[in-house]
MARNUKE-724717 format. One line per field, with one value per residue: residue in three letters; z, x, y of N, C-alpha, C in turn. Coordinates in nm, 2 decimals, m for minus. Example, Ala and Ser with C-alpha at 12.3 -4.5 7.8 and 13.67 -1.06 7.14 Angstrom:
aa	ALA/SER
n_c3	0.78/0.71
n_c1	1.32/1.28
n_c2	m0.57/m0.22
ca_c3	0.78/0.71
ca_c1	1.23/1.37
ca_c2	m0.45/m0.11
c_c3	0.78/0.79
c_c1	1.32/1.29
c_c2	m0.33/0.00
//
This chain:
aa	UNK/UNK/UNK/UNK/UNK/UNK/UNK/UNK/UNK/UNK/UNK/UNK/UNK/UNK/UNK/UNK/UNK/UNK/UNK/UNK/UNK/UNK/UNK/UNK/UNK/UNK/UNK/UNK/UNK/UNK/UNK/UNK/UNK/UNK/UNK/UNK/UNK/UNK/UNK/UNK/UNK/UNK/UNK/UNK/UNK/UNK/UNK/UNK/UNK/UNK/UNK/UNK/UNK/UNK/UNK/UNK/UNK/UNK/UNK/UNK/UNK/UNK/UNK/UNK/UNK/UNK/UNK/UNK/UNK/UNK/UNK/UNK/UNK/UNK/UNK/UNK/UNK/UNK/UNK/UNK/UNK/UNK/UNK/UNK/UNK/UNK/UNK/UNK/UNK/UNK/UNK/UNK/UNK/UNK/UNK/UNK/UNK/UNK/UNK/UNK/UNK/UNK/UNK/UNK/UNK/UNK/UNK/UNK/UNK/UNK/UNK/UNK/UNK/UNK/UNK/UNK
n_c3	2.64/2.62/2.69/2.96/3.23/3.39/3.62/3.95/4.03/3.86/3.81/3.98/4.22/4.41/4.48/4.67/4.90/4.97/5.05/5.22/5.45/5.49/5.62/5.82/5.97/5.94/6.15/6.40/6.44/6.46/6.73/6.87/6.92/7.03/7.31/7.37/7.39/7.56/7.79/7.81/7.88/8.14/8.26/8.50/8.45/8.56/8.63/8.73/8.84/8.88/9.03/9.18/9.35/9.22/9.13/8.92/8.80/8.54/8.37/8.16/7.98/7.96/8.13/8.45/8.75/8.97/9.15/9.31/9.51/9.66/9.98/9.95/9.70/9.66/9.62/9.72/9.57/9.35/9.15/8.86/8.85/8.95/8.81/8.55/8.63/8.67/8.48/8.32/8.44/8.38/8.06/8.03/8.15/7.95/7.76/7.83/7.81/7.55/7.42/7.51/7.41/7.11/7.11/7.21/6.97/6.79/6.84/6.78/6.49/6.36/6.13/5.99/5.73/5.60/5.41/5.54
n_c1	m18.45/m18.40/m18.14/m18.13/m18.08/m18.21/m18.18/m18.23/m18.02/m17.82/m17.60/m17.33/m17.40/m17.55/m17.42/m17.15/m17.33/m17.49/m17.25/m17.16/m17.34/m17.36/m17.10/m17.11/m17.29/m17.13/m16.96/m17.12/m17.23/m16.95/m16.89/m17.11/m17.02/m16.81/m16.87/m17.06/m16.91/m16.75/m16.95/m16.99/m16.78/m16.71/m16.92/m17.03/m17.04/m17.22/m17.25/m17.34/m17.30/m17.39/m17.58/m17.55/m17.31/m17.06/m16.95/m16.85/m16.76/m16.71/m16.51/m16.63/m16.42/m16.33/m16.22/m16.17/m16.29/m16.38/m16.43/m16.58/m16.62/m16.86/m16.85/m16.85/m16.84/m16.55/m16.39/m16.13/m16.11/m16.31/m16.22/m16.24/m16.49/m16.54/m16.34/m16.51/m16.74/m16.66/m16.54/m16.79/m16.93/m16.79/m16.78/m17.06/m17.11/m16.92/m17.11/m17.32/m17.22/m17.15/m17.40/m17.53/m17.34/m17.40/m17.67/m17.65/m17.51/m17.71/m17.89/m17.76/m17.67/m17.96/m18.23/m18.05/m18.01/m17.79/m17.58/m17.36
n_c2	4.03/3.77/3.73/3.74/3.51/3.21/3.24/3.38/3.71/3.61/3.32/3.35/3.44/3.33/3.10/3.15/3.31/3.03/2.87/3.04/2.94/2.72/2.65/2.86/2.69/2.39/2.50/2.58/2.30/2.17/2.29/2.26/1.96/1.94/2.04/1.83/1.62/1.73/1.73/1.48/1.37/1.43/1.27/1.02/0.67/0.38/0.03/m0.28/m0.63/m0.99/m0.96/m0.73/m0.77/m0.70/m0.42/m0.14/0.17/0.42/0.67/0.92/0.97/0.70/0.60/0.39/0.43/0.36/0.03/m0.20/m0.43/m0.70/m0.86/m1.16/m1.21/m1.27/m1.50/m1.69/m2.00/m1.91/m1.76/m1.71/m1.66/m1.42/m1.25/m1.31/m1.16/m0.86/m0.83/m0.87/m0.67/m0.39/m0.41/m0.36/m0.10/0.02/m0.04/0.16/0.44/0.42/0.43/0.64/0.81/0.79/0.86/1.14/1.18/1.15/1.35/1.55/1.54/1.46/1.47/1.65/1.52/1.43/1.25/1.09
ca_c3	2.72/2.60/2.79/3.14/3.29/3.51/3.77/4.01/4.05/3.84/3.89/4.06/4.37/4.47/4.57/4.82/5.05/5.02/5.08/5.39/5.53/5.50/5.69/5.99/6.04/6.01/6.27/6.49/6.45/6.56/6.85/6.92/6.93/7.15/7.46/7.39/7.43/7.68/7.86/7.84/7.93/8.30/8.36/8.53/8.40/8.67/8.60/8.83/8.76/8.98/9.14/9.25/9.39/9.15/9.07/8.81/8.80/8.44/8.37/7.99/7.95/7.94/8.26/8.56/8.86/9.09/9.17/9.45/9.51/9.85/10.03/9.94/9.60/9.69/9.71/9.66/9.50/9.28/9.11/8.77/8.87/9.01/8.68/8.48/8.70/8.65/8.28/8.24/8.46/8.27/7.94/8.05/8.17/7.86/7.70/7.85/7.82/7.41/7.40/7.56/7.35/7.02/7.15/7.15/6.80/6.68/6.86/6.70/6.35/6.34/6.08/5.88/5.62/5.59/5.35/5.60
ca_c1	m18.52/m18.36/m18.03/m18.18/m18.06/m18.32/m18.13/m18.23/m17.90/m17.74/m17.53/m17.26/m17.46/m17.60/m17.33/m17.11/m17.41/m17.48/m17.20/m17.12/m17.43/m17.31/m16.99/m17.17/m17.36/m17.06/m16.89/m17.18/m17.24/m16.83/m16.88/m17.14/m16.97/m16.73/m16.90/m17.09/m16.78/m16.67/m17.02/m16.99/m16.63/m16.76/m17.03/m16.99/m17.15/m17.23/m17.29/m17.33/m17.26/m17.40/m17.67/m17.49/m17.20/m16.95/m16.99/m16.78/m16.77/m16.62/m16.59/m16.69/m16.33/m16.31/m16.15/m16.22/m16.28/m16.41/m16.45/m16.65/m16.67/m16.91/m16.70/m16.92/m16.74/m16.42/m16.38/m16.03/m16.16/m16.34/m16.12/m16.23/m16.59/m16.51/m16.30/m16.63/m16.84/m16.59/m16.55/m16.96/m16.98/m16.72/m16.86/m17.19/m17.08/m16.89/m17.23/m17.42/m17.14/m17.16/m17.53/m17.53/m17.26/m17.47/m17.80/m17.59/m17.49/m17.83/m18.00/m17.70/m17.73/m18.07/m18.30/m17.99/m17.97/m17.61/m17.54/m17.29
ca_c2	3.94/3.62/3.68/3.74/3.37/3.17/3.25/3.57/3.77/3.50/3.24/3.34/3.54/3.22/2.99/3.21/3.23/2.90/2.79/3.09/2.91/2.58/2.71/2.84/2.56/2.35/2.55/2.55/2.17/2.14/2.37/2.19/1.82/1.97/2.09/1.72/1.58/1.75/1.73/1.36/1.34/1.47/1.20/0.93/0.51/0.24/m0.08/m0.40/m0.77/m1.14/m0.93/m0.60/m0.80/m0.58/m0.28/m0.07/0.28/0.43/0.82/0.94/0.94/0.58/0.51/0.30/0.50/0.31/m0.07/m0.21/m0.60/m0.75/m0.94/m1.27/m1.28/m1.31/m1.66/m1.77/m2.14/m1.92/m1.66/m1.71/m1.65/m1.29/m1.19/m1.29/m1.05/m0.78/m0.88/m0.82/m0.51/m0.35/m0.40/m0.30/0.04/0.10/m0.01/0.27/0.48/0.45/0.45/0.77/0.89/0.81/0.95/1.31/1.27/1.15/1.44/1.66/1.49/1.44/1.57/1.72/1.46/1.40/1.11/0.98
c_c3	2.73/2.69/2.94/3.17/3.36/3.63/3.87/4.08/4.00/3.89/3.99/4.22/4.48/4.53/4.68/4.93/5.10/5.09/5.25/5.47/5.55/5.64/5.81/6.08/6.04/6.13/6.42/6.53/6.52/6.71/6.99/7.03/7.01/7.26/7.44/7.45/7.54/7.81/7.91/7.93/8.13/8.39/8.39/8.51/8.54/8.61/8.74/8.74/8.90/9.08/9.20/9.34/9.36/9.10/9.02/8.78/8.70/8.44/8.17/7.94/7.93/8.04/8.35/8.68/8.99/9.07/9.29/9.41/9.67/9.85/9.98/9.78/9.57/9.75/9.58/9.55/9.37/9.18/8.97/8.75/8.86/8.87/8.63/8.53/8.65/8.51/8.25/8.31/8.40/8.13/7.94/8.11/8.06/7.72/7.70/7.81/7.65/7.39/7.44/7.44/7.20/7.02/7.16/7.07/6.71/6.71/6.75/6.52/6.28/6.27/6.00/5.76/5.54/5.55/5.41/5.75
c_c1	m18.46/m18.19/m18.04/m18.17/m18.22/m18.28/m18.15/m18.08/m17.77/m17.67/m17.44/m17.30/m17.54/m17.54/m17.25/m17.21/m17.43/m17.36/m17.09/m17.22/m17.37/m17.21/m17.02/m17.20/m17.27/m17.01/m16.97/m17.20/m17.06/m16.84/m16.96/m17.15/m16.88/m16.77/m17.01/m17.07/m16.72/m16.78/m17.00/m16.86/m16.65/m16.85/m16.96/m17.10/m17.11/m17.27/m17.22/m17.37/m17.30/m17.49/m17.60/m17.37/m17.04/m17.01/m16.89/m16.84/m16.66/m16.65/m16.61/m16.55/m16.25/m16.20/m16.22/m16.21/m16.36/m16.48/m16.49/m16.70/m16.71/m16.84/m16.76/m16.86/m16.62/m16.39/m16.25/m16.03/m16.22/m16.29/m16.22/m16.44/m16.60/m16.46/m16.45/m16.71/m16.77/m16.57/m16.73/m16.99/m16.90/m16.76/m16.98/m17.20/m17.04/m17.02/m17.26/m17.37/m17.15/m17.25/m17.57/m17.43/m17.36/m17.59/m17.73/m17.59/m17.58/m17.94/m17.89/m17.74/m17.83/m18.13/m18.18/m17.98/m17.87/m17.59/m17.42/m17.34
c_c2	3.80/3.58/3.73/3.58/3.33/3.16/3.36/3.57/3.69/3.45/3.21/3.42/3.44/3.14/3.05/3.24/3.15/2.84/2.88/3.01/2.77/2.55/2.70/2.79/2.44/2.38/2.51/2.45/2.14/2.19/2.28/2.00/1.85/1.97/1.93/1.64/1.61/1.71/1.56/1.26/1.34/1.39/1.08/0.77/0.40/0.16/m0.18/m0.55/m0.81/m1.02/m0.80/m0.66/m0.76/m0.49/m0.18/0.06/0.38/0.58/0.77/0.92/0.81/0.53/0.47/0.43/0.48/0.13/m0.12/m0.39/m0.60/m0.86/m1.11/m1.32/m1.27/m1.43/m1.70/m1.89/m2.09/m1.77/m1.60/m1.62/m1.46/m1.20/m1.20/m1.22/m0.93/m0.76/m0.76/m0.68/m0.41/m0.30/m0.38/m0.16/0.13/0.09/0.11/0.39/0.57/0.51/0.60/0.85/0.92/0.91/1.06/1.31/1.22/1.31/1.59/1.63/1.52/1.52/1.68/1.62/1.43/1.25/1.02/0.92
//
C-alpha cells in the first residue's frame, strides 16, 4: 500500500500528455498568428489630416498606397504646413493600423495566461 505514489499512473504518464497538449496548442496558436498576419497584411488604414484635406492610405504591410491632397493645400508660401498634414495623417493610419494589429493578439492571447 505504501509504495502506490500519489500520483494515478505515476509520474512519468503525466507529463508527455501534458506537454503533447501544450504542443498542439502552440501550433494551433502559431497557425493561428499567421493567417492574422496575413489577414491583416490584406487590409487597408485611412486616415485624414486639416479637415480631410490629406488623406493617407497605408496597407497592413506598412506601405503607403495611396495619397490624396485637395488642391486648397497646396499652397507654395506654405509648404511646411502641408508636410505637417501629411506628417499627422500618416501617423494616424499607422495608429489604427497597430491598434488593430493588437486587438488580434489580445483576442488570440486572451484568457491563456501567459506570463509574457
Amino acid at each position: 500500500m505504501a509504495k502506490r505514489g500519489g500520483f494515478p499512473g505515476g509520474m512519468g504518464m503525466g507529463m508527455p500528455g501534458n506537454m503533447n497538449n501544450l504542443m498542439k496548442q502552440a501550433q494551433k496558436m502559431q497557425r493561428q498568428m499567421e493567417e492574422n498576419q496575413k489577414a491583416l497584411e490584406e487590409k487597408e488604414f485611412t486616415a485624414t489630416a486639416g479637415g480631410g484635406a490629406v488623406e493617407i492610405t497605408i496597407s497592413g504591410k506598412k506601405e503607403i498606397t495611396k495619397v490624396k491632397l485637395s488642391e486648397e493645400v497646396v499652397d507654395p508660401d506654405d509648404i511646411e504646413m502641408l508636410e505637417d498634414l501629411i506628417m499627422a495623417a500618416v501617423n494616424d493610419a499607422y495608429s489604427k493600423m497597430e491598434e488593430e494589429s493588437q486587438a488580434a493578439m489580445s483576442k488570440l492571447t486572451g484568457g491563456m495566461g501567459l506570463p509574457f
